[in-house]
N, C-alpha and C positions, 0 to 999 in steps of 0.2 A: 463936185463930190457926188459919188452916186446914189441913188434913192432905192432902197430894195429894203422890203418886208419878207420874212416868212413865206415861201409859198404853200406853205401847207402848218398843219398840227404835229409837232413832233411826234413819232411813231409812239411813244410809251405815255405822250400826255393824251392821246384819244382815248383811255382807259375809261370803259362805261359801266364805273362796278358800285350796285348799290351797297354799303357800307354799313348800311343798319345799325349805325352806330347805339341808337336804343336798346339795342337786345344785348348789347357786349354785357350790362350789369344784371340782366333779366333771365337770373339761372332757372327760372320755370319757365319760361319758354323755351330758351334753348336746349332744358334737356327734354321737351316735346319734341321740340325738332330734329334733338339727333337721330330717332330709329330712319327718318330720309335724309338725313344731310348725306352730301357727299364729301371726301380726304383725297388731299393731295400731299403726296407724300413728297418730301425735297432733302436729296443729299446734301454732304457739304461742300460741294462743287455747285450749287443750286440748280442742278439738272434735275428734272420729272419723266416721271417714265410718257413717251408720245405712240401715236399711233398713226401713222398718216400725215403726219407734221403735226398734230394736237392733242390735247392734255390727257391724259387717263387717270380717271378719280377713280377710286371706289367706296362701297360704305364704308361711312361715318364711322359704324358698329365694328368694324374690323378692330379697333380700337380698346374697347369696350361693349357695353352696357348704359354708360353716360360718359358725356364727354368727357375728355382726359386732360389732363390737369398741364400736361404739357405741349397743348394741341392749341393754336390759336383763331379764333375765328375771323374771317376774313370778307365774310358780309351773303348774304342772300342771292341766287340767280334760279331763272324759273322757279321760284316760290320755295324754293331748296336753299336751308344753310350749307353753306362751305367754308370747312376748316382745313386746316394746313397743319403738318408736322417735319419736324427736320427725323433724318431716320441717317444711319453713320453708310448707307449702298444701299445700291437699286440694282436692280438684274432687268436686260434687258435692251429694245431702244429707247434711249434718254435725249433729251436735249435740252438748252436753257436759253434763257431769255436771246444772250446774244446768235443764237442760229435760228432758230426758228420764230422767234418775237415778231419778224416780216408778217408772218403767215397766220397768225393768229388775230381772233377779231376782238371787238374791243374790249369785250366784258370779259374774255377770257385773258388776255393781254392784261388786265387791273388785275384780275387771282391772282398772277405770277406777278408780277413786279412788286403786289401789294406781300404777296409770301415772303416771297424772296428778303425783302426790306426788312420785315418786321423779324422773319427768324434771323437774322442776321444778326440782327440787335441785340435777340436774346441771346446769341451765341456769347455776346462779349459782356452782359449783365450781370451775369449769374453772384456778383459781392456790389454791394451799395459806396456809391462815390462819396456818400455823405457819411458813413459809419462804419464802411469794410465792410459788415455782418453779410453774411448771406442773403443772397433774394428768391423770395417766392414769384412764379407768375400770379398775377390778378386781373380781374374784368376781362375773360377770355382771351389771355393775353396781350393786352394793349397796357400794361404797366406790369410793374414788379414790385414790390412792397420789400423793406427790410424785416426782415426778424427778428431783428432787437429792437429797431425803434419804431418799427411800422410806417418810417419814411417811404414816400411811394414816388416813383420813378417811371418815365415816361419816353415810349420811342424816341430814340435820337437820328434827327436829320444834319447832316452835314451840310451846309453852302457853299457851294462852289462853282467860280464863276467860266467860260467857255466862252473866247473872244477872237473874230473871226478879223483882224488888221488887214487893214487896205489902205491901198497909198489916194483914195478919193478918185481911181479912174481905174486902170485897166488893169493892174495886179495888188493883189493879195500875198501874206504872208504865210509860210505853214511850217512845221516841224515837223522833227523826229525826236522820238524818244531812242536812248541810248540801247533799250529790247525790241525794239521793234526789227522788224525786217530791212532791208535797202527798199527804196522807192515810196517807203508807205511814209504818209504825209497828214497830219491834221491841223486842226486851227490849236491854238492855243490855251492850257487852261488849270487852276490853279482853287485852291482851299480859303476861302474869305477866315480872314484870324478878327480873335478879339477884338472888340472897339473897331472895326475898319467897316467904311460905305461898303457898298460895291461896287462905286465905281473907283473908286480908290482904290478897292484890291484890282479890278482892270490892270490899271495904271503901272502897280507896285509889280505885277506877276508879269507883267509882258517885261518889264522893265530889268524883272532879275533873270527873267528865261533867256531874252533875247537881247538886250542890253536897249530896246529901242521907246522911247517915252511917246504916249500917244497922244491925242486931242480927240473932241468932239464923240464924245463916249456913248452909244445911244444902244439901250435894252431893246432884243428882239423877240425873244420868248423863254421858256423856259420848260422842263423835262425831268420827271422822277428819272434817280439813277441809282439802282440798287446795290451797287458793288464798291461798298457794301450797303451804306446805306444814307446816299449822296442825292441832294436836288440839283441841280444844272442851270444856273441862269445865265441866259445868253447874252450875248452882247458884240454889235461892231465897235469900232475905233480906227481911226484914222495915224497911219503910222509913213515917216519920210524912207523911203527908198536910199538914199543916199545914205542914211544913218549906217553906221558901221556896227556889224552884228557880233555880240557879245555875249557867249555862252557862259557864266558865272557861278551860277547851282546846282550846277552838273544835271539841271534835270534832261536838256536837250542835247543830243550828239548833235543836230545839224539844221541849221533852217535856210528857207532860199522864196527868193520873190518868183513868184508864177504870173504868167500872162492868164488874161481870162480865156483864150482860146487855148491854153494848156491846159487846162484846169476843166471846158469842157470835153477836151477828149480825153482824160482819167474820168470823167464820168460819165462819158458814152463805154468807157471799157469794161465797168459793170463799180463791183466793190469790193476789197479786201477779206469781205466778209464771206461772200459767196467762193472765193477762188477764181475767180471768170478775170481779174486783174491781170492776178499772179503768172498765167500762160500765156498771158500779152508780150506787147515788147514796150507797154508806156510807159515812159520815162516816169511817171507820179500816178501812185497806188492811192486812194482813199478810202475813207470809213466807212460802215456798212450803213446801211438805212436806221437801224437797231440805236445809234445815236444821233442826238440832238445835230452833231458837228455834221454831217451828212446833209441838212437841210439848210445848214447856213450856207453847205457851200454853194450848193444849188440853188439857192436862190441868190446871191452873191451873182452866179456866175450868168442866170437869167436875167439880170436889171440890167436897164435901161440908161446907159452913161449917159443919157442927155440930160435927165435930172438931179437935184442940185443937194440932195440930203442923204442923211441914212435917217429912219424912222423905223419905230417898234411896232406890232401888231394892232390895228385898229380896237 
């Protein structure tokens, strides 16, 4: 069985964003800091207007006078607050996490993922799950309060697990989703429900996508995924070749075993992401750097068959 970690930090967990989580309650300081803070303004496509491939802020103040009730702050860089607002267009060049996230370094790569997540949230808040009543934002946006009962409500993260099946030697499994393009292929991956491990939802998700039951279940890393507002935790598993494959959920049109020397030339042919695939002629398209599944396959495709495990990040 083969032994392969992570060769690297998934591209959106390098995020180096101080969070100042202190100041979110500390309305004197923060409205010190807005005549510098910088705004980054997010459609709801979660695209920001770039420049060169990177972010364009401007003042705080654009806004107001004091920060604004519907603007959320999103933590400190070079000694500067920066807050985020969702706005209904942008004018201009735009781009979002998934095209340009590559190119971005790390503390700026945390504003956007960290944006993006949190106005998403709010997008879908706005009445309280415990009382219907309308919600306010509060603590610079990091909660929403009812206003009838002043029940207070807090970002919600989805769990959802991303598992990269391998028959413990020289192919792997991949799909297709029923939108997607011909050729493009990724690992497999599914929403952990009520009451369920994770590795249990492993098990149950590969099980109703592909009809196939795996073994040997082992975490490799994990990835903010903001769309909308999704963690990522990764995971191999060991699946039989031979199993007969069973599309049942309709969530996959098609899956197929890859050799690991297929699998490195779809990823010597670039990624999905960029277009540098799509003008090829290789038989299997993959995902862009931008996700977690990207790295699994890569390093997947980098191990060493002569060792005898799968094992998660040291």
């Amino acid at each position: 069985m083969t032994d392969f970690v992570l060769t690297g930090t998934p591209l959106l967990s390098r995020a180096a964003l101080d969070r100042a989580e202190h100041l979110r309650s500390d309305a004197d300081a923060l409205r010190a800091g807005w005549p510098d803070a910088r705004l980054l303004r997010v459609d709801g496509r979660g695209r920001v207007r770039i420049s060169g491939g990177d972010l364009l802020f401007e003042p705080a103040t654009a806004l107001g006078d004091e920060p604004a009730r519907d603007a959320v702050f999103l933590g400190v860089r070079d000694e500067r607050h920066v807050w985020a607002v969702r706005v209904p267009a942008l004018a201009g060049d735009l781009g979002d996490l998934r095209r340009i996230g590559q190119g971005l370094d790390e503390a700026t790569a945390g504003l956007l993922t960290t944006a993006v997540a949190l106005l998403n949230w709010h997008d879908h808040a706005g009445f309280s799950a415990l009382d219907g009543a309308p919600t306010a934002p509060t603590l610079s946006g990091w909660s929403r309060i009812s206003t009838s009962t002043g029940h207070e409500e807090f970002p919600r993260t989805d769990p959802a697990i991303i598992c990269l099946v391998h028959d413990g030697g020289d192919r792997v499994l991949l799909a297709r989703q029923p939108s997607w393009p011909p050729r493009m292929f990724s690992v497999l991956a599914g929403f952990v429900e009520a009451g369920e491990s994770l590795e249990t939802c492993v098990a149950r998700e590969i099980r109703e996508e592909v009809g196939v039951d795996v073994s040997d279940i082992r975490y490799l890393g994990s990835q903010p995924w903001p769309f909308p507002r999704s963690v990522m935790l990764g995971f191999a598993a060991v699946g039989d070749p031979a199993a007969a494959l069973e599309f049942t959920d309709g969530e996959i049109a098609e899956a197929h075993w890859f050799t690991r020397d297929q699998v490195r030339a779809a990823l010597d042919a670039g990624d999905w992401a960029s277009g540098t695939q799509e003008s090829s002629d290789a038989e299997l398209l993959l995902p862009g750097s931008i996700s977690i599944s990207r790295i699994m396959v890569e390093s997947w495709a980098a191990a060493d068959q002569r060792t005898l495990r799968v094992r998660g990040p040291a």
